[in-house]
N, C-alpha and C positions, 0 to 999 in steps of 0.2 A: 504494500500500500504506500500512496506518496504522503512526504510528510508535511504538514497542517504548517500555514504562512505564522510567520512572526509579528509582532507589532513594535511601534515605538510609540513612542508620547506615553498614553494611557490606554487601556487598553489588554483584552484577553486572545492570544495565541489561541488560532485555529485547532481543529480537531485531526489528529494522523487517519488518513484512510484505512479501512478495514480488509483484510485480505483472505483469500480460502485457495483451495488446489484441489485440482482430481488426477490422480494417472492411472493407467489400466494398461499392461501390456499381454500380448498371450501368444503362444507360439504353439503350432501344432505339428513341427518338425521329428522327424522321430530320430531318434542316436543320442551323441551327448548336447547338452544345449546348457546357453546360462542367456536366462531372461531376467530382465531387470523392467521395475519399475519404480518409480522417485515423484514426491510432489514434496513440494517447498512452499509455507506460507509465512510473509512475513507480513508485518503490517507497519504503518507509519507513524513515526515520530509524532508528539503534538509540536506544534509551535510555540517558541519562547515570547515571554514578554519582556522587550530589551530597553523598555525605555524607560518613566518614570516609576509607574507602578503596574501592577496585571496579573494575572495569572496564567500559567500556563495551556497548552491545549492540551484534550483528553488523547493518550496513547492509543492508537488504531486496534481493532479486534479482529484476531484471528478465530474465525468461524468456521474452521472446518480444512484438516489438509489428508488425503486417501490414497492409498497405494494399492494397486493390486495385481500382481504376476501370477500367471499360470499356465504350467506346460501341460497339453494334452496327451502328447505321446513319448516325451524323453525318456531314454534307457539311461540318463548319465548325467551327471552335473546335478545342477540348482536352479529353481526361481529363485530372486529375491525381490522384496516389496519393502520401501522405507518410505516414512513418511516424517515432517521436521516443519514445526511451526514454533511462532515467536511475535508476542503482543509487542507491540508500540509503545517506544519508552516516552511516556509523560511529559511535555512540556515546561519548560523552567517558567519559575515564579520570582516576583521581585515586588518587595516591600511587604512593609506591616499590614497584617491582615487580610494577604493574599496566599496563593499558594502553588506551591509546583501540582500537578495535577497527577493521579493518579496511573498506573500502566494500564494498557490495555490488555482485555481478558481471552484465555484463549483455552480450545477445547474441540472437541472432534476429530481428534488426531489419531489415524488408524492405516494397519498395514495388513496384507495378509498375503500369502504365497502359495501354489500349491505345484508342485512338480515331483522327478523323480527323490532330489533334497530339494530343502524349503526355510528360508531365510528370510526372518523379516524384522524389520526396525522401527521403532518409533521413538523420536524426544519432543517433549512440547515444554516449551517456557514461557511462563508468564510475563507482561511487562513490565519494567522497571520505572517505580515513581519520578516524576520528575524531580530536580533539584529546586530548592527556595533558596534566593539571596536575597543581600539586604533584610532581614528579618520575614520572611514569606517563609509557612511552613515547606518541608519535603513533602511528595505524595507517595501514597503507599504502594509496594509493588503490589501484581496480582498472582493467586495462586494459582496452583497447576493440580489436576487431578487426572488420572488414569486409571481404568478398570479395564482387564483383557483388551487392552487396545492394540494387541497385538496377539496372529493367529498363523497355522500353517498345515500343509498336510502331504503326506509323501505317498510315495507307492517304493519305498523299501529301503531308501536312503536316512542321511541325517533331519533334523529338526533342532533348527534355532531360532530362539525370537528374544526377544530384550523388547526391554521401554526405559524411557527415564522420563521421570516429572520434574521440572523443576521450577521453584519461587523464583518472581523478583524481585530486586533488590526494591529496599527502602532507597526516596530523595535524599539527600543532606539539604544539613537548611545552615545557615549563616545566621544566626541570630535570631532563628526562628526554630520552631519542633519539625526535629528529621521523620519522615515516613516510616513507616511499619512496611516490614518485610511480608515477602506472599507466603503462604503455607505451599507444598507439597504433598502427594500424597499417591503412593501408586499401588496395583493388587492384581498379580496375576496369575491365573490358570492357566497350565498348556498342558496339550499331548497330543498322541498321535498315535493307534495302533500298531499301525504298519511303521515306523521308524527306527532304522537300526539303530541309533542313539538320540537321545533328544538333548538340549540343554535350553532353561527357562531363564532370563533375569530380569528380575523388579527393582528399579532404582527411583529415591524420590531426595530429591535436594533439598531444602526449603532458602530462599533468597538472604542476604544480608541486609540488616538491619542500614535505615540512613543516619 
């Protein structure tokens, strides 16, 4: 997403655009194959308030980023399916009783794979509050949550899948109160009957304090 105009004089910074992805690849070659598929969602900055006083614009939201590979007939190799989103860090703030503006929020991030092995990825981060100067608070990052947002299925090969959640950070403020960091939070189930080995990992960050 693009990021949200700034001002001067007086005056509150624009909002960062909001961003999503879809990818879908499939192959129906038969032998060994490696199919990949990838979506990226970022979203936009807010706009700063660079002049007397203002607050920040609100960090863009990432709505939704989806992958998904799948071989029909490979004897060999891998699909893989990842998928990678990231809210919009908040716009800075400046002066007394203004404020850096919070991150944008982000969610729907999923991957899945299905071939003879099957590999799939997902990280989603929430956005980071903007910074306050001049006594304007920080804004809060936002959090990030995962449940089986990642999935796969083989006809005899391996099985991997990972996630990771992660907060973002708190604003700093200059003479004002620094933002609150995003929570994390992630829970995953996997398997696969037919896979000669499998391996799972659930990772959850939580953001740094402003």
């Amino acid at each position: 997403g693009g990021a949200g105009g700034s001002t001067s004089g007086t005056g509150n910074g624009g909002a960062g655009g909001n961003a999503s992805a879809a990818s879908t690849a499939t192959s129906t070659t038969s032998g060994a194959n490696y199919t990949t598929a990838g979506a990226k969602a970022y979203a936009g900055t807010g706009g700063a308030a660079n002049g007397t006083s203002g607050s920040g614009g609100a960090g863009g939201n990432a709505t939704g980023a989806s992958a998904t590979a799948t071989e029909t007939s490979a004897s060999a190799d891998r699909a893989y399916g990842y998928a990678k989103e990231g809210g919009g860090t908040g716009g800075t703030g400046l002066g007394a009783g203004q404020s850096g503006v919070g991150g944008g929020t982000v969610g729907g991030t999923t991957a899945s794979a299905s071939g003879k092995s099957a590999h799939a990825t997902v990280t989603q981060t929430g956005g980071a509050g903007g910074a306050g100067n001049s006594g304007a608070a920080g804004g809060g990052g936002a959090s990030s949550v995962l449940t089986n947002a990642v999935s796969g299925t083989t006809t005899g090969g391996y099985l991997t899948v990972a996630q990771t959640a992660n907060g973002g950070a708190g604003g700093y403020s200059t003479g004002g109160t620094p933002g609150s960091a995003g929570n994390a939070s992630s829970a995953l189930t996997a398997g696969d009957a037919q896979a000669s080995a499998g391996t799972g990992t659930s990772t959850a960050g939580g953001g740094h304090g402003g």
